[in-house]
Backbone as JSON, one array per atom type, in Angstrom:
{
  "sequence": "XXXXXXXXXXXXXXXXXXXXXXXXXXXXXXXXXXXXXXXXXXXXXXXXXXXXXXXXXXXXXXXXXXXXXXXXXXXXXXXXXXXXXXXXXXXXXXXXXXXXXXXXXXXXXXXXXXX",
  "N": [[112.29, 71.59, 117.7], [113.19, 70.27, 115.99], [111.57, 71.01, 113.55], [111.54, 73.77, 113.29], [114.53, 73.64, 112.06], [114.06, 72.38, 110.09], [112.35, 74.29, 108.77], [114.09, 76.51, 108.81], [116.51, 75.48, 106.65], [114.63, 75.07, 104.78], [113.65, 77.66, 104.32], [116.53, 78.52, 103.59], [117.37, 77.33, 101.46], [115.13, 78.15, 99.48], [116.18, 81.53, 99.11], [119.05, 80.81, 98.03], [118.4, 79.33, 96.01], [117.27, 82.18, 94.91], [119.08, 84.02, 94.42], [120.92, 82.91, 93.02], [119.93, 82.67, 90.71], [119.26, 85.27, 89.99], [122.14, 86.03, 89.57], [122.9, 84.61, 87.86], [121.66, 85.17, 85.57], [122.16, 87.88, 85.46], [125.17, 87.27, 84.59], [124.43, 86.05, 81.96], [123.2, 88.61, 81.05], [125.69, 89.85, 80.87], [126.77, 88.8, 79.23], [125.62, 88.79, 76.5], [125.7, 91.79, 76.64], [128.29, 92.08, 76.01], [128.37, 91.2, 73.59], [127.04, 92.73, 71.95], [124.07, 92.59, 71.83], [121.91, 94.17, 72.86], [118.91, 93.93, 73.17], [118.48, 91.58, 74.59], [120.04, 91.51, 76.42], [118.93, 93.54, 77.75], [116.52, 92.23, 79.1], [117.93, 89.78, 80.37], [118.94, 91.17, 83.07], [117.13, 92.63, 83.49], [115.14, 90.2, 84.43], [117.55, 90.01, 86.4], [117.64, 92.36, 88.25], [114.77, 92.47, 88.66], [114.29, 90.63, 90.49], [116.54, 90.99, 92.58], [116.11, 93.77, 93.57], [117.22, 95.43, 95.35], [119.92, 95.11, 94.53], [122.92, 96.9, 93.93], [124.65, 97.23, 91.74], [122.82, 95.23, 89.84], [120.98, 96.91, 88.91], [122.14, 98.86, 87.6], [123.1, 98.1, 85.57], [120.78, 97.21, 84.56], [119.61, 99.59, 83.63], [121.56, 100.69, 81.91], [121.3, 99.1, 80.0], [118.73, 99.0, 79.02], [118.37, 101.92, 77.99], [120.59, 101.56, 75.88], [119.33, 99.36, 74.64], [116.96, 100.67, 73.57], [118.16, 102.89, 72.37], [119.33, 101.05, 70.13], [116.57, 100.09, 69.02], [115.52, 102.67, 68.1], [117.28, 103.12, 66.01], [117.41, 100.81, 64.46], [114.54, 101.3, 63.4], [114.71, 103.37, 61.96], [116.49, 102.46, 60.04], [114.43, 100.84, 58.83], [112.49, 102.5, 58.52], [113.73, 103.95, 56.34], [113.66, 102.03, 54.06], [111.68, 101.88, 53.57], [109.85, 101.05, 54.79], [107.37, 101.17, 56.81], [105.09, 100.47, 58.6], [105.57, 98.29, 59.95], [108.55, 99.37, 60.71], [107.03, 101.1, 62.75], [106.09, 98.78, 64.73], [108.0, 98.18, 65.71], [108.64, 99.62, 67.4], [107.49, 99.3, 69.83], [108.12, 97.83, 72.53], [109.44, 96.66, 76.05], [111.29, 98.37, 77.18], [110.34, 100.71, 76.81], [109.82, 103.83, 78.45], [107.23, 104.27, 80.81], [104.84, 105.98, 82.32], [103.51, 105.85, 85.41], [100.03, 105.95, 86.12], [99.02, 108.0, 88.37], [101.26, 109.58, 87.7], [100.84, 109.99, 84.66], [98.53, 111.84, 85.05], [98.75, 113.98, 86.15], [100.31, 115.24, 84.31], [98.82, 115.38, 81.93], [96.96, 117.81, 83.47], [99.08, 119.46, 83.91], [99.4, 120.43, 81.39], [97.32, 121.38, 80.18], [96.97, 123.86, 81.23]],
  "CA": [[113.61, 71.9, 117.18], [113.05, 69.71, 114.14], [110.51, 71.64, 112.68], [113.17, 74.74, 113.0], [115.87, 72.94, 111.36], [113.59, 72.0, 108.62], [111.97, 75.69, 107.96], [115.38, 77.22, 108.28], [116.82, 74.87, 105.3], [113.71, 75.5, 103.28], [114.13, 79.24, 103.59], [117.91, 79.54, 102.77], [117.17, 76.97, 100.02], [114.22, 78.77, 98.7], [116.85, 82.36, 99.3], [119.81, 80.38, 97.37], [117.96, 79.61, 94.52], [117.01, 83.44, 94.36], [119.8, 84.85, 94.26], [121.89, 81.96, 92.23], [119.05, 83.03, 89.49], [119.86, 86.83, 89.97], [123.35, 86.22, 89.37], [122.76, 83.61, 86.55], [120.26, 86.38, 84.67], [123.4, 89.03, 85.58], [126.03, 86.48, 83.55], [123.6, 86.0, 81.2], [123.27, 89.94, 80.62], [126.77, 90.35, 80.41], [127.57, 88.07, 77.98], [125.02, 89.1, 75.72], [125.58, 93.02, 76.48], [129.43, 92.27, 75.19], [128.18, 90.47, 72.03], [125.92, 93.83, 71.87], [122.98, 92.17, 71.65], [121.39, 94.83, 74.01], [117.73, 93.83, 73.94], [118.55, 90.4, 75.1], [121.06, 91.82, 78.01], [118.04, 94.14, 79.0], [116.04, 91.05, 79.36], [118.6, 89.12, 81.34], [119.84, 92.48, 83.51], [115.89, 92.95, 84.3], [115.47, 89.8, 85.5], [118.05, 89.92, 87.86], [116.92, 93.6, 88.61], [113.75, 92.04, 89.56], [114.7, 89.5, 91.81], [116.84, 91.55, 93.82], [115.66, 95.42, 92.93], [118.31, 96.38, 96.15], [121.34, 95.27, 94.55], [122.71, 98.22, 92.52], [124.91, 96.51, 89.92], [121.87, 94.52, 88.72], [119.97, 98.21, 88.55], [122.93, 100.32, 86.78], [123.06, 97.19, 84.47], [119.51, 97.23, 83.84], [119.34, 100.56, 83.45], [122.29, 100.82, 80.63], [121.11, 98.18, 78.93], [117.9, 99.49, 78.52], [119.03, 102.8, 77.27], [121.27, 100.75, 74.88], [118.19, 98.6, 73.84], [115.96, 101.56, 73.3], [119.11, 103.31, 71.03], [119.11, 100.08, 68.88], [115.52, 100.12, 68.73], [115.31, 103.73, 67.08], [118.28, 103.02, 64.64], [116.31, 99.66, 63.66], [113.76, 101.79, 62.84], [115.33, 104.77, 60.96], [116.62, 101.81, 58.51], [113.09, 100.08, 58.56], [111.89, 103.76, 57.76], [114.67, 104.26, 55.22], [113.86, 101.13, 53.53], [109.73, 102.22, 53.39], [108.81, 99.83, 55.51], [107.04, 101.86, 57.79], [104.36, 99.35, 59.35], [107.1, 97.71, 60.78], [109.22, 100.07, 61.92], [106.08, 101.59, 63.51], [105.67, 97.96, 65.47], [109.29, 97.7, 66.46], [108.68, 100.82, 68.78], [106.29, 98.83, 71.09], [109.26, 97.25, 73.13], [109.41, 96.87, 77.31], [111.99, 99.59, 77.69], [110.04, 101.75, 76.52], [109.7, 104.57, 79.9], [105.88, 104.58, 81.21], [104.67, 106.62, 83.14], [102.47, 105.45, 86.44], [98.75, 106.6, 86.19], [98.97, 109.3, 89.05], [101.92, 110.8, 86.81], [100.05, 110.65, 83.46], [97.31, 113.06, 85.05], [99.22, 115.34, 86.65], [101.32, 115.58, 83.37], [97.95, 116.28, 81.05], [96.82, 118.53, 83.57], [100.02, 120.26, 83.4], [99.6, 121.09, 79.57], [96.09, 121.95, 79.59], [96.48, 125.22, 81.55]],
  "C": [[113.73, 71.41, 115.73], [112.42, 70.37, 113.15], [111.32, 73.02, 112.17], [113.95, 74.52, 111.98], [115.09, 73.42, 110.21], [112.91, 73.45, 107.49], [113.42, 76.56, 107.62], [116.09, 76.92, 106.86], [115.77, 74.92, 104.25], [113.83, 76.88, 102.72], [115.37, 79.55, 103.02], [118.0, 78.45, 101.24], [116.55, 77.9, 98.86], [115.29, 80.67, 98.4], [118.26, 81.63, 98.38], [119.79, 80.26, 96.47], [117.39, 80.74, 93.72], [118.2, 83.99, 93.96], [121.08, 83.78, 93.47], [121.42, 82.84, 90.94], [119.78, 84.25, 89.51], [121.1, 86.6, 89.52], [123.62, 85.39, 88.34], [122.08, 84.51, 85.35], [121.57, 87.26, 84.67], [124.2, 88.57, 84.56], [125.44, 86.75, 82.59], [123.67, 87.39, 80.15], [124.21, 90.56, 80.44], [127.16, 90.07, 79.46], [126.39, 88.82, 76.94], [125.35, 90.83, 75.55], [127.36, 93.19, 75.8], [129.65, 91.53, 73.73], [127.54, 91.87, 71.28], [124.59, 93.62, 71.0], [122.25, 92.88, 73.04], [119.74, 94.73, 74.34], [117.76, 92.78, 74.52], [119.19, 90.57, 76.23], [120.02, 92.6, 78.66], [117.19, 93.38, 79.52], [116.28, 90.3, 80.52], [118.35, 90.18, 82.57], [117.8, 92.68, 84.46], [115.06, 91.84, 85.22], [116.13, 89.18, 86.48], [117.75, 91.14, 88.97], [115.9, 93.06, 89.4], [113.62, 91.43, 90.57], [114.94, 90.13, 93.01], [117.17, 92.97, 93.3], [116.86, 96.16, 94.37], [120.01, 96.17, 95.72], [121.73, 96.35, 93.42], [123.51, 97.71, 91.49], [123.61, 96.13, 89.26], [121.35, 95.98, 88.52], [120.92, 98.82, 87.64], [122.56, 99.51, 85.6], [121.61, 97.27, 83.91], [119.2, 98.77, 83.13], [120.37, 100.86, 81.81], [121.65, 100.4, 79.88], [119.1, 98.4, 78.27], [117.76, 101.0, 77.63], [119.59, 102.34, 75.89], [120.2, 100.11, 73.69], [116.96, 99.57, 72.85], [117.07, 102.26, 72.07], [118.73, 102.54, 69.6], [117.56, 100.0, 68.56], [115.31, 101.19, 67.99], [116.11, 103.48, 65.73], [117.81, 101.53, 63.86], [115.17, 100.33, 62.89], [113.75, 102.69, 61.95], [115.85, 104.02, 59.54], [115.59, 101.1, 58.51], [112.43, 101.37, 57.81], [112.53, 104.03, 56.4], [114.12, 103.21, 54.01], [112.1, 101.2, 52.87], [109.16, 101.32, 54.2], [108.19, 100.38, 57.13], [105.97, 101.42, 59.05], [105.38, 98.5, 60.38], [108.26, 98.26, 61.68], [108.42, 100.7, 63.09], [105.89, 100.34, 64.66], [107.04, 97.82, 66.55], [109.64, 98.82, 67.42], [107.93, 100.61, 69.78], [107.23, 97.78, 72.53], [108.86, 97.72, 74.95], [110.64, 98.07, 77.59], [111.79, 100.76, 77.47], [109.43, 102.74, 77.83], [108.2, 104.79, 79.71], [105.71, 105.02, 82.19], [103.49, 106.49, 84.25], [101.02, 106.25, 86.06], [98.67, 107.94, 87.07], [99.73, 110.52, 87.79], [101.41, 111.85, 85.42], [98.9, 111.86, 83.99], [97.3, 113.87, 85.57], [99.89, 116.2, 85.12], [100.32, 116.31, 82.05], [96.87, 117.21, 81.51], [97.6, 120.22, 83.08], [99.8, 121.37, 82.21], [98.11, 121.62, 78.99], [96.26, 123.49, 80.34], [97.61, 126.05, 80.46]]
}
Protein backbone atom coordinates (compact mmCIF):
# COMPACT_ATOMS: atom_id res chain seq x y z
CA UNK A 1 0.00 0.00 0.00
CA UNK A 2 2.97 2.22 0.76
CA UNK A 3 4.67 1.72 -2.27
CA UNK A 4 1.15 2.87 -4.02
CA UNK A 5 0.87 5.92 -2.07
CA UNK A 6 4.36 6.78 -2.88
CA UNK A 7 4.17 6.09 -6.91
CA UNK A 8 0.83 7.79 -7.02
CA UNK A 9 2.41 11.18 -5.43
CA UNK A 10 5.40 10.87 -7.69
CA UNK A 11 3.21 10.63 -10.75
CA UNK A 12 0.76 13.55 -10.02
CA UNK A 13 3.89 15.45 -8.89
CA UNK A 14 5.87 14.60 -11.89
CA UNK A 15 2.00 15.49 -14.00
CA UNK A 16 1.77 18.93 -11.88
CA UNK A 17 4.92 20.13 -12.76
CA UNK A 18 3.93 19.43 -16.52
CA UNK A 19 1.31 21.11 -16.86
CA UNK A 20 2.17 24.16 -14.27
CA UNK A 21 5.15 24.55 -17.06
CA UNK A 22 2.55 24.42 -19.99
CA UNK A 23 0.62 27.05 -18.48
CA UNK A 24 3.70 29.10 -17.29
CA UNK A 25 5.20 28.90 -21.19
CA UNK A 26 1.23 29.90 -22.19
CA UNK A 27 1.56 33.27 -19.71
CA UNK A 28 4.73 33.70 -20.87
CA UNK A 29 3.45 33.70 -24.65
CA UNK A 30 0.84 35.96 -23.92
CA UNK A 31 2.56 38.52 -22.42
CA UNK A 32 5.09 38.71 -24.92
CA UNK A 33 2.48 38.19 -27.96
CA UNK A 34 0.71 41.59 -26.43
CA UNK A 35 4.07 43.46 -26.28
CA UNK A 36 4.23 42.00 -30.06
CA UNK A 37 7.24 40.50 -29.64
CA UNK A 38 5.95 37.50 -31.75
CA UNK A 39 9.09 35.41 -32.11
CA UNK A 40 9.48 35.20 -28.43
CA UNK A 41 5.52 34.31 -27.90
CA UNK A 42 6.12 31.56 -30.64
CA UNK A 43 8.82 30.26 -28.46
CA UNK A 44 6.84 30.36 -25.25
CA UNK A 45 3.28 29.17 -27.10
CA UNK A 46 5.51 26.13 -28.58
CA UNK A 47 6.65 25.12 -25.54
CA UNK A 48 3.52 24.80 -24.02
CA UNK A 49 2.25 23.29 -27.40
CA UNK A 50 4.78 20.72 -26.77
CA UNK A 51 4.11 19.67 -23.47
CA UNK A 52 0.58 19.23 -23.92
CA UNK A 53 0.11 18.98 -28.02
CA UNK A 54 -3.91 17.96 -26.94
CA UNK A 55 -4.77 21.14 -25.47
CA UNK A 56 -6.07 23.38 -28.28
CA UNK A 57 -5.54 26.88 -26.89
CA UNK A 58 -1.81 26.13 -26.53
CA UNK A 59 -2.06 24.88 -30.49
CA UNK A 60 -4.26 27.94 -31.94
CA UNK A 61 -1.72 30.05 -29.88
CA UNK A 62 1.15 28.40 -31.30
CA UNK A 63 -0.06 28.40 -34.44
CA UNK A 64 -0.87 32.40 -34.60
CA UNK A 65 2.08 33.21 -33.21
CA UNK A 66 4.00 31.51 -35.57
CA UNK A 67 2.30 32.97 -38.54
CA UNK A 68 2.86 36.35 -36.76
CA UNK A 69 6.61 35.45 -36.22
CA UNK A 70 7.13 34.35 -39.75
CA UNK A 71 5.21 37.94 -40.99
CA UNK A 72 7.80 39.86 -38.84
CA UNK A 73 10.46 37.80 -40.12
CA UNK A 74 9.79 38.75 -43.92
CA UNK A 75 9.23 42.53 -43.10
CA UNK A 76 12.70 42.33 -41.10
CA UNK A 77 13.99 41.30 -44.09
CA UNK A 78 12.44 43.56 -46.82
CA UNK A 79 14.13 46.47 -44.58
CA UNK A 80 17.46 44.41 -44.20
CA UNK A 81 17.03 44.07 -48.12
CA UNK A 82 16.10 47.74 -48.47
CA UNK A 83 19.00 48.79 -46.52
CA UNK A 84 21.56 46.34 -48.90
CA UNK A 85 22.24 44.26 -46.41
CA UNK A 86 21.41 41.24 -48.05
CA UNK A 87 23.71 38.54 -46.21
CA UNK A 88 21.75 39.17 -43.38
CA UNK A 89 18.54 39.40 -44.39
CA UNK A 90 19.29 36.14 -46.27
CA UNK A 91 20.25 34.57 -42.55
CA UNK A 92 17.25 36.00 -40.80
CA UNK A 93 15.06 33.58 -43.00
CA UNK A 94 16.52 30.43 -41.29
CA UNK A 95 14.06 30.70 -38.23
CA UNK A 96 11.97 27.50 -36.48
CA UNK A 97 8.66 28.59 -37.90
CA UNK A 98 9.67 28.20 -40.85
CA UNK A 99 6.88 25.13 -42.36
CA UNK A 100 8.96 21.77 -43.21
CA UNK A 101 7.91 19.38 -44.79
CA UNK A 102 8.34 15.50 -43.42
CA UNK A 103 10.63 13.38 -45.75
CA UNK A 104 7.75 11.07 -47.13
CA UNK A 105 6.08 14.54 -48.21
CA UNK A 106 9.22 16.07 -49.79
CA UNK A 107 9.28 13.00 -52.32
CA UNK A 108 6.02 12.74 -53.18
CA UNK A 109 6.08 16.60 -53.76
CA UNK A 110 9.38 16.35 -56.26
CA UNK A 111 7.86 13.52 -57.80
CA UNK A 112 4.83 15.48 -58.32
CA UNK A 113 6.72 18.22 -60.45
CA UNK A 114 8.86 16.02 -62.37
CA UNK A 115 6.06 14.49 -64.50
Amino acid sequence: MYSHCCCSAWFFSVFAKKVDSAKAAYAKGQDAEARQNYEQAFEYFKQAYDQKPKELRYRTSFERARFLAASSEVHRGQILRDAGKFDEALASSRRPWRPTLPPSSRSRNSAARSR
